[in-house]
N, C-alpha and C positions, 0 to 999 in steps of 0.2 A: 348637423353642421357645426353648432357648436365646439362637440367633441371629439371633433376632427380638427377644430382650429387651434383648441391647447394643446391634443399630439401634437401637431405640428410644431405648436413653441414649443413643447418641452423637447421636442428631438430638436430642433433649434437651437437652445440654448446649451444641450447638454454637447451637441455639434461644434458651438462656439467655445465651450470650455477645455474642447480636447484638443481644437485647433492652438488655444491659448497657449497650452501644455506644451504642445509641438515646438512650437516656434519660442517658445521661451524657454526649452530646456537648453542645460549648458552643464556639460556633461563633468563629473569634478577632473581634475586634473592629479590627483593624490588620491591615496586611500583615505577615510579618515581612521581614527586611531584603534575602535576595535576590528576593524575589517586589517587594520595591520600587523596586527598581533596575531591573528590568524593564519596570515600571508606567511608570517616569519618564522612564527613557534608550534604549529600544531604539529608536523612532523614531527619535533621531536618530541613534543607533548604526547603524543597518542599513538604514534608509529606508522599513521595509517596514512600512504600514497595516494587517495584519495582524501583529497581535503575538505571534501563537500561533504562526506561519509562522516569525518571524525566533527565537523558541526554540528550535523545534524545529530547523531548519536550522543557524542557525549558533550559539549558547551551547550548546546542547546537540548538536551536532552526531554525536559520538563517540554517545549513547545514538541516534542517529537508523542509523548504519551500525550496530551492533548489531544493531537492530530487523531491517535489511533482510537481515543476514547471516543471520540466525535462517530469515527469509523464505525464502532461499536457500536454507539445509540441508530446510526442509523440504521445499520441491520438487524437490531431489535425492534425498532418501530417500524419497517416495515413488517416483520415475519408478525408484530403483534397485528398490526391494522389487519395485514391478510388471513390472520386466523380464524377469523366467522368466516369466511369464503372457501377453509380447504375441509367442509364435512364431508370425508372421503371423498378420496379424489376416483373420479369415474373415468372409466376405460373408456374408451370411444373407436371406432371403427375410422382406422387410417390403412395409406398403402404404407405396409413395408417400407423400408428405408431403400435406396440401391445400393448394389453392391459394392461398385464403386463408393459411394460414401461412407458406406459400413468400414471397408478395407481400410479408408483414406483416415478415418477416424480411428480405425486400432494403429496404425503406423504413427502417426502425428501425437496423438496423444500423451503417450511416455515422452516424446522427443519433447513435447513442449513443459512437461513436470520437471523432467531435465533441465532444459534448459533457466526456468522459471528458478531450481535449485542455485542453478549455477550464479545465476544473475543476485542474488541476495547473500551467498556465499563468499562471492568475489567482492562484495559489495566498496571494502574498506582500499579496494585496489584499483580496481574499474568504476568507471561510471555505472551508476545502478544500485541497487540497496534492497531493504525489504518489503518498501511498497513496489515496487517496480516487480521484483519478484515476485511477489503475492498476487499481485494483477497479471503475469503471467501463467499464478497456475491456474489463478479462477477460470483465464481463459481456455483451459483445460475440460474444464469444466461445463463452460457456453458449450463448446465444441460436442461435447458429448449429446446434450441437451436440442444439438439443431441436427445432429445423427438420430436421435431417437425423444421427442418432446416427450413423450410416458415413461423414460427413465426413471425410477426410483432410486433417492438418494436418501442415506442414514442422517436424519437431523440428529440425533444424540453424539456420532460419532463426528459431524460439521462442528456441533457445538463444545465437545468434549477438547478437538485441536485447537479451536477459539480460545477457549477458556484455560487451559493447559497451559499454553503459548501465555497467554495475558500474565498470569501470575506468575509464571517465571522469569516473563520481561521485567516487572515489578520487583522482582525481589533479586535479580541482577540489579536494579537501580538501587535498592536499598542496601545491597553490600559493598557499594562504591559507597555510601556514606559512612559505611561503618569501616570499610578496609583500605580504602585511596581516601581520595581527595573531595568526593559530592555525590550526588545521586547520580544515578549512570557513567559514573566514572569508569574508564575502559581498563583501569591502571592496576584493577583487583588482579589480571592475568599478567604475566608478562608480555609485555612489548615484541621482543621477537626479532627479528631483522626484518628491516624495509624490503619490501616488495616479494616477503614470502607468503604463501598461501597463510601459514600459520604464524602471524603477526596484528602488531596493531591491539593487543590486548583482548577485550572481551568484546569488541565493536565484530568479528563475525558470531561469535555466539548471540549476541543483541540482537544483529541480523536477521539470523535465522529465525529466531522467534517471531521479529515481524513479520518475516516475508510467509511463514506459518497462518500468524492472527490474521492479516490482512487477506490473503488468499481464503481462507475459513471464513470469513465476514462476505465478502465477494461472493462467494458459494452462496452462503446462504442466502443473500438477496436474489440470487439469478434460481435457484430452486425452490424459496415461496414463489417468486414470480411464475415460474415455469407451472405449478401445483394449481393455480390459479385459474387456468384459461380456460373458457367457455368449452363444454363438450356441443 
């Protein structure tokens, strides 16, 4: 009874705080001053038609390798925790897949790598980027995984994309310090003309890489997962 009465306060109180929130937000009426300079100059700072793209990538770049480091520890601590659970993994007596799903799965699957390519490739033009992409090809990947749960997938070669991709992301950021203007500076490549595939400076090669790493880390979480399951 008790501890039923302070759930109650605490969703209570936490209920009154966001009401607070509501009703006394007051929305600004300006930019303030770095959100304006963004608005103004990143175009022709960076080249790239998407503006959300050339933030994230290169002004904010240093919060963008955080993000992906984070991404990282987590798919290493799961594949570590799940390691005492995968001493060979055992075959188990299932029905066949159908055929339909079989089929529905060889058709879909490239379209969705495709498209997952497109989506981090286009990134610095379209909305979308290399998480977006990367989470589209893992989904790739699921899909595979709920056509056939006993798939075998190459962890050397999950990990080798991972880590490939990482250090080149990396050392793209370090030759913006040494050849433009900071670390992941886009301005090592040439700019380009607006609104061409090949523009925007090194924000699609940047891309790419994440939409690489992060699809690779993805994978490997949904494949210890998958290595795991009770025969």
């Amino acid at each position: 009874m008790v501890s039923r009465f302070f759930v109650l306060l605490l969703l209570t109180g936490v209920g009154a705080i966001f009401v607070s929130l509501m009703f006394g937000y007051v929305p600004d009426n300006a930019l303030n001053l770095t959100a304006r300079y963004y608005a103004e100059n990143t175009v022709r700072d960076t080249g790239a038609a998407n503006i959300v793209a050339a933030i994230v990538v290169t002004f904010r770049g240093l919060d963008t390798l955080g993000e992906v480091t984070v991404l990282f520890l987590t798919a290493a601590i799961v594949g570590l925790v799940l390691a005492g659970s995968q001493q060979g993994r055992l075959r188990r007596e299932q029905p066949a897949p159908g055929e339909l799903l079989v089929t529905g799965t060889r058709l879909l699957v490239p379209l969705t790598l495709l498209l997952g390519v497109y989506v981090f490739v286009n990134g610095h033009l379209t909305p979308g980027g290399g998480f977006q992409g990367g989470a589209i090809l893992a989904s790739a990947v699921l899909m595979l995984l709920l056509a056939d749960p006993l798939r075998e997938f190459s962890h050397q070669l999950i990990s080798a994309i991972e880590s490939i991709s990482g250090l080149v992301f990396v050392a793209i950021g370090l030759l913006g310090m040494v050849y433009a203007g900071g670390f992941l500076d886009n301005r090592i490549l040439p700019l380009g003309t607006l609104g061409d595939l090949i523009s925007a400076g090194a924000i699609p090669v940047i891309y790419s890489f994440i939409g690489l790493k992060v699809g690779a880390e993805f994978s490997s979480m949904m494949v210890n997962l998958s290595e795991t399951e009770e025969p």
